[in-house]
C-alpha positions as CSV (number, residue, x, y, z in Angstrom):
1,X,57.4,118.9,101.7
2,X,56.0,115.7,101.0
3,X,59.4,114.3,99.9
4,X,61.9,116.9,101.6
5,X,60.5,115.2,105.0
6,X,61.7,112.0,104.3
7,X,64.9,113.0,102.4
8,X,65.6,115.1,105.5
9,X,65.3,112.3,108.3
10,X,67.7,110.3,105.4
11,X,70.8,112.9,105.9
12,X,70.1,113.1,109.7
13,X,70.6,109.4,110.1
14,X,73.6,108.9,107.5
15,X,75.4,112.5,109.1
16,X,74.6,111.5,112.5
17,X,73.4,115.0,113.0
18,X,71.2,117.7,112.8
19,X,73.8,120.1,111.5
20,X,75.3,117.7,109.0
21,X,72.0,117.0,107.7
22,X,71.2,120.9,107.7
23,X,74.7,121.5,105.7
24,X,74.1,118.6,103.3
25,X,70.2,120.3,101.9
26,X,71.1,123.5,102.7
27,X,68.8,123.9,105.6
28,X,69.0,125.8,109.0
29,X,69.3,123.6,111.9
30,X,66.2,124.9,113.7
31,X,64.6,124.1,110.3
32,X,65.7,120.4,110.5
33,X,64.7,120.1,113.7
34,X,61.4,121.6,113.1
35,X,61.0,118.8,110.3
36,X,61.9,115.9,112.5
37,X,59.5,117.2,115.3
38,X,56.9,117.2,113.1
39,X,57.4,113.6,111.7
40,X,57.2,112.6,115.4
41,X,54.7,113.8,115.8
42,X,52.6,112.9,112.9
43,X,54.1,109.2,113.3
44,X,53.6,108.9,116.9
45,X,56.3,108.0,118.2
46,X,60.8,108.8,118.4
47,X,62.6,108.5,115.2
48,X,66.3,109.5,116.9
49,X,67.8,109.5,120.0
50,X,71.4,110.7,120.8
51,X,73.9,108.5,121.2
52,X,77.7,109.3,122.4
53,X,78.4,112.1,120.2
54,X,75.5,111.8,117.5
55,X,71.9,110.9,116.3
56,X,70.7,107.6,115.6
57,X,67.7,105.9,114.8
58,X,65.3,104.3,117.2
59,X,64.0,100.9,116.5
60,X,60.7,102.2,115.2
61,X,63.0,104.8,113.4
62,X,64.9,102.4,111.4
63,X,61.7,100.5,110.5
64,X,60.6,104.2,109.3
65,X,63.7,104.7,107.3
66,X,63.5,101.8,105.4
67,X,60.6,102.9,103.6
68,X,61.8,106.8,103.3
69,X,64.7,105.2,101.2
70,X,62.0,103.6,99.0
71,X,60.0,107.0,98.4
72,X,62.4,109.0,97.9
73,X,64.1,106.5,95.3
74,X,60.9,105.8,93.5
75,X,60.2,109.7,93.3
76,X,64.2,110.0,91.8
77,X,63.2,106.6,89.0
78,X,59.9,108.7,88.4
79,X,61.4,111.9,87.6
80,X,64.1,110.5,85.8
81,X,61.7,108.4,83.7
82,X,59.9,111.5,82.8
83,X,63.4,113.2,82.0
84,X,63.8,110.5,79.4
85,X,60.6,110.6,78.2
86,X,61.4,113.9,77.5
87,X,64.7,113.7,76.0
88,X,66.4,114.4,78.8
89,X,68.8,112.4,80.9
90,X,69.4,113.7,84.5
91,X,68.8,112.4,88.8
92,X,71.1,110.3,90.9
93,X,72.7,107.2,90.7
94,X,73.8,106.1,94.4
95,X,76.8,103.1,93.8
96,X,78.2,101.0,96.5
97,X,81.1,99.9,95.8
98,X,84.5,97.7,97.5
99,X,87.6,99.4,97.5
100,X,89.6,97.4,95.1
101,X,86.8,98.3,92.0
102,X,87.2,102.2,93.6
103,X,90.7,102.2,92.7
104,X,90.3,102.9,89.3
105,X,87.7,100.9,87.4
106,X,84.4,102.3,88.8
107,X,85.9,105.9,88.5
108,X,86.7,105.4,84.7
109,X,82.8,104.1,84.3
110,X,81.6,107.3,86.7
111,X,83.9,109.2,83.8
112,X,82.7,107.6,80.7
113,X,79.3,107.9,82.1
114,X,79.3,111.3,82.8
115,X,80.9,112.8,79.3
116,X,77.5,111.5,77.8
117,X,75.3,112.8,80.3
118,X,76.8,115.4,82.3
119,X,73.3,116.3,85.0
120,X,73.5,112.9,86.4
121,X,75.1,113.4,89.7
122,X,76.5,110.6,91.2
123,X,76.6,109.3,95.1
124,X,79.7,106.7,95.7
125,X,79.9,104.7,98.5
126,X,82.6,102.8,99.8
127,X,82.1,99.1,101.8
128,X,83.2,95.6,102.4
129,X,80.9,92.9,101.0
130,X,79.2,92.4,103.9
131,X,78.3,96.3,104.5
132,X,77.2,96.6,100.4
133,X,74.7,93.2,101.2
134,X,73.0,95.1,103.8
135,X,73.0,98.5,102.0
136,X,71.5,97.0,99.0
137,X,68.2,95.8,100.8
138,X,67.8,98.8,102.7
139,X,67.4,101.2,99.3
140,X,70.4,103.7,100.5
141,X,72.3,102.6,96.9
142,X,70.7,101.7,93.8
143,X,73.2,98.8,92.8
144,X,76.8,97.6,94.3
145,X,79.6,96.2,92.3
146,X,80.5,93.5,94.5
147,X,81.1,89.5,94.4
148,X,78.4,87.4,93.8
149,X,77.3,86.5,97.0
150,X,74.0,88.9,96.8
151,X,71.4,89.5,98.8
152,X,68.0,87.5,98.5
153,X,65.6,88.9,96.1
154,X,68.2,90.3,93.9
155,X,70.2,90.2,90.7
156,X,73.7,89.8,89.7
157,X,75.1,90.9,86.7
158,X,78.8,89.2,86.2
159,X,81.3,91.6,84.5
160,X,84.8,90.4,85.4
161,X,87.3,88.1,87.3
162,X,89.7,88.9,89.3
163,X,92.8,87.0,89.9
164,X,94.4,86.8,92.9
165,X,98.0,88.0,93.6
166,X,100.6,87.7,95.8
167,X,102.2,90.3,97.2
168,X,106.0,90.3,98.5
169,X,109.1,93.0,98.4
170,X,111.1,93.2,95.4
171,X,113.9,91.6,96.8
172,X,111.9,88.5,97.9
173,X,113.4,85.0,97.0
174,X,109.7,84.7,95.1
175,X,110.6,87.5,93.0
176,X,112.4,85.4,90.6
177,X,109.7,83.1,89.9
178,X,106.7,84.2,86.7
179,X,104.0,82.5,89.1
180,X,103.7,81.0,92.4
181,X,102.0,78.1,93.8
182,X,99.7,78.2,96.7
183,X,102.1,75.0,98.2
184,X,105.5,77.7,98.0
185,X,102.8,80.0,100.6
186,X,103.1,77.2,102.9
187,X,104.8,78.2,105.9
188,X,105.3,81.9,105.2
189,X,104.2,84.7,107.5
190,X,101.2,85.7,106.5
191,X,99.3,88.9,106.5
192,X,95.0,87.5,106.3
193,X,92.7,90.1,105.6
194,X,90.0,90.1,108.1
195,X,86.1,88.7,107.4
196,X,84.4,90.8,105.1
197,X,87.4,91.5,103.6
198,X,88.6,88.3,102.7
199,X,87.0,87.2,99.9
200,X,90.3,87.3,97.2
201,X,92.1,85.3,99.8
202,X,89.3,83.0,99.9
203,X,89.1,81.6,96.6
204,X,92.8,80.4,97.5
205,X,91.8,78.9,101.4
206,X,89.4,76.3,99.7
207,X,92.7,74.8,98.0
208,X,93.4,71.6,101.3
209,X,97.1,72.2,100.2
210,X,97.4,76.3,100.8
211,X,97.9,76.1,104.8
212,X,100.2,79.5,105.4
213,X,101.2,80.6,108.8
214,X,98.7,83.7,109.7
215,X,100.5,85.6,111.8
216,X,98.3,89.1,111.3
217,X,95.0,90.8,110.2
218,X,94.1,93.9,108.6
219,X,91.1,95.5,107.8
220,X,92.5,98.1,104.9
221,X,94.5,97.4,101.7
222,X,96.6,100.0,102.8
223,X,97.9,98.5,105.7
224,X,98.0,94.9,104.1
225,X,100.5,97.0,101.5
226,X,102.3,98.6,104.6
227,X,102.6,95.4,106.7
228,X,104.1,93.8,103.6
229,X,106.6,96.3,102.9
230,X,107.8,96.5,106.7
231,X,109.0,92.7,106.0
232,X,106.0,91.2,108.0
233,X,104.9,88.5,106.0
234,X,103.5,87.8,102.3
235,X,99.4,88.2,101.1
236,X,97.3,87.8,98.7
237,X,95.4,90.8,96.7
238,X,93.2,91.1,93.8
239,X,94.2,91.5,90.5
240,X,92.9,95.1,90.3
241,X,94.8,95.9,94.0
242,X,97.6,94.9,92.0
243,X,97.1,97.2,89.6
244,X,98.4,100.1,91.8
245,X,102.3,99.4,92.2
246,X,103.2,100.3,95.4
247,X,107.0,101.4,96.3
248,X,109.3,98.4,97.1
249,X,106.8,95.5,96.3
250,X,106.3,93.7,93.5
251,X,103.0,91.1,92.5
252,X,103.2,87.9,91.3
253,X,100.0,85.8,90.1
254,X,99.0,82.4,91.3
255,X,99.1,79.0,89.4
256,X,95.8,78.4,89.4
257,X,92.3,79.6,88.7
258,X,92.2,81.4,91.7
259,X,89.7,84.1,91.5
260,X,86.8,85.9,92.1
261,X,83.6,87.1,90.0
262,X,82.9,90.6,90.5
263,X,79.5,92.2,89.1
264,X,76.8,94.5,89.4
265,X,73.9,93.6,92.4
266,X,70.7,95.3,91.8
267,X,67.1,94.9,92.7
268,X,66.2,94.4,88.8
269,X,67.2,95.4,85.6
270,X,64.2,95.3,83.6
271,X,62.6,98.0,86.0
272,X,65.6,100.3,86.4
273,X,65.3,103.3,86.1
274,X,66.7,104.6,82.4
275,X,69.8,106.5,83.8
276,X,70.8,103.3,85.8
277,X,70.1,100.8,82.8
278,X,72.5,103.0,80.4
279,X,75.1,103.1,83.5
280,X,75.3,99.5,83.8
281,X,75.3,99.0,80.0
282,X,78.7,101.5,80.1
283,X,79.9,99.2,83.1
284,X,79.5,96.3,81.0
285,X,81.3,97.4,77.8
286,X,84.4,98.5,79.9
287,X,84.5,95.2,81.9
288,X,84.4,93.5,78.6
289,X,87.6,95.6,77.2
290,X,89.0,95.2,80.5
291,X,89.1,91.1,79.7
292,X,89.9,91.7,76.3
293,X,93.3,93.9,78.0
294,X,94.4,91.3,79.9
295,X,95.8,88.7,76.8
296,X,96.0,85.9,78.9
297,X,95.0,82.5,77.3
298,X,94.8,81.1,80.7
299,X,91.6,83.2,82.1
300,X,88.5,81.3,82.2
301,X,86.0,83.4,79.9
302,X,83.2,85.0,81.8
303,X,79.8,84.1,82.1
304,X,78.0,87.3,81.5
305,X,74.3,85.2,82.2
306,X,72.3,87.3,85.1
307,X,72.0,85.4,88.2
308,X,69.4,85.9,90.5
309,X,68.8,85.4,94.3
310,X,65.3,83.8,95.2
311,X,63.2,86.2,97.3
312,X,62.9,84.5,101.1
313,X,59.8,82.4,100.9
314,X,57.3,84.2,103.5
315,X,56.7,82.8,106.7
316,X,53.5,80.4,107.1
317,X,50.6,82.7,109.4
């Protein structure tokens, strides 16, 4: 019970219920509730109230679930340390994870992974960057792949870049051209992604002379594709978007080095727990082939050096 407690209050929170929690462990609800009360009580205080149409966490409550993400993900590193010790290999690895690496890179590392070591179970999570910067502190994953822009206290393991693209029909005056400069964008309808979302487009923004006319946002890949292919402007995607031909549209890349460095964010790597240090070692050697795919003299080689985010200096008492 010691752990089931805390990895109960955990599925309340992220279902939103007491049934979805019940249904995820295989609990009754009565049980679940009985498990909750009793943590209230022994705490002292709320840990949910209802809100609109499901459970969330008080303020104390959130303060509490912090550290029930820790427990329960030091007692999965502990077990899975002993596994090894044992010649075993088995536990969780939670990944975080934008939707462009979803499409098919992260899947094929899940793949590999998993025809090597079959009783690791795996818990994927899609977000934005933003979403995967809070996630990451609060212990609900064990490592994003994400840009670089990581959360303090952290480290960031580079594995790729990603160009960006732009997007247009097939039938497109652009069409005819190998590449296109950020200058021909100038003017065009544009479809922007929206803040969180943004970051592909952003490596091309900082260029002074890229100043299209924004004339929507979207918060999905699939309805940046969809605006695009009703004729309502151009955008910019990554390289690995790209990599999903969509009916009707075409990709071109941009004359430049416009892109972004994607990676793996994690607390540490020296302290990892052994399933997630042979993970990322599996995510590293497909990155690399990835590069090695792409046979373009042009790419700037990546720096593959860890880089870490200080820790936030405490506050003076």
């Amino acid at each position: 019970m010691y752990i089931s407690k805390y990895q109960v209050f955990i599925q309340v929170v992220e279902s939103g219920s007491l049934t979805g929690a019940a249904r995820r462990l295989g609990y009754s609800q009565p049980g679940i509730s009985h498990i909750i009360n009793s943590m209230e009580q022994e705490m002292g205080f709320k840990l949910l109230i209802r809100s609109k149409d499901k459970m969330i966490p008080t303020e104390n409550g959130k303060k509490v679930l912090y550290y029930c993400y820790q427990i329960v993900r030091n007692e999965t590193e502990l077990q899975e340390t002993i596994s090894s010790i044992n010649g075993l290999m088995e536990g969780i690895i939670r990944v975080g994870a934008q939707n462009s690496m979803l499409l098919d890179f992260v899947p094929s590392i899940v793949y590999r992974f998993s025809k090597l070591y079959s009783k690791i179970e795996f818990h994927i999570l899609e977000g934005s960057s933003q979403q995967l910067r809070e996630q990451l502190p609060q212990g609900s994953i064990d490592l994003a792949f994400m840009v670089s822009d990581i959360p303090k206290g952290f480290a960031f393991l580079p594995l790729l870049h990603d160009y960006a693209r732009v997007i247009m029909p097939e039938d497109h005056p652009f069409a005819e051209y190998d590449r296109i400069s950020p200058v021909m964008l100038n003017g065009c309808d544009f479809i922007m992604p929206i803040s969180g979302y943004d970051d592909v487009v952003n490596s091309v923004l900082n260029n002074k002379a890229f100043h299209p006319n924004i004339r929507h946002y979207a918060a999905s890949d699939a309805a940046v594709y969809a605006m695009v292919a009703n004729g309502m402007g151009l955008s910019i995607v990554s390289e690995l978007q790209a990599g999903h031909p969509h009916d009707n549209l075409i990709s071109r890349p941009l004359d430049g080095d416009y892109y972004r460095l994607l990676g793996i964010a994690t607390k540490t790597v020296k302290h990892a727990a052994p399933a997630v240090k042979e993970f990322i070692r599996i995510a590293q050697k497909a990155a690399s082939e990835w590069e090695e795919s792409r046979a373009d003299p042009s790419r700037q080689p990546v720096d593959t050096k860890i880089m870490e985010a200080p820790e936030e200096p405490e506050e003076e008492k």
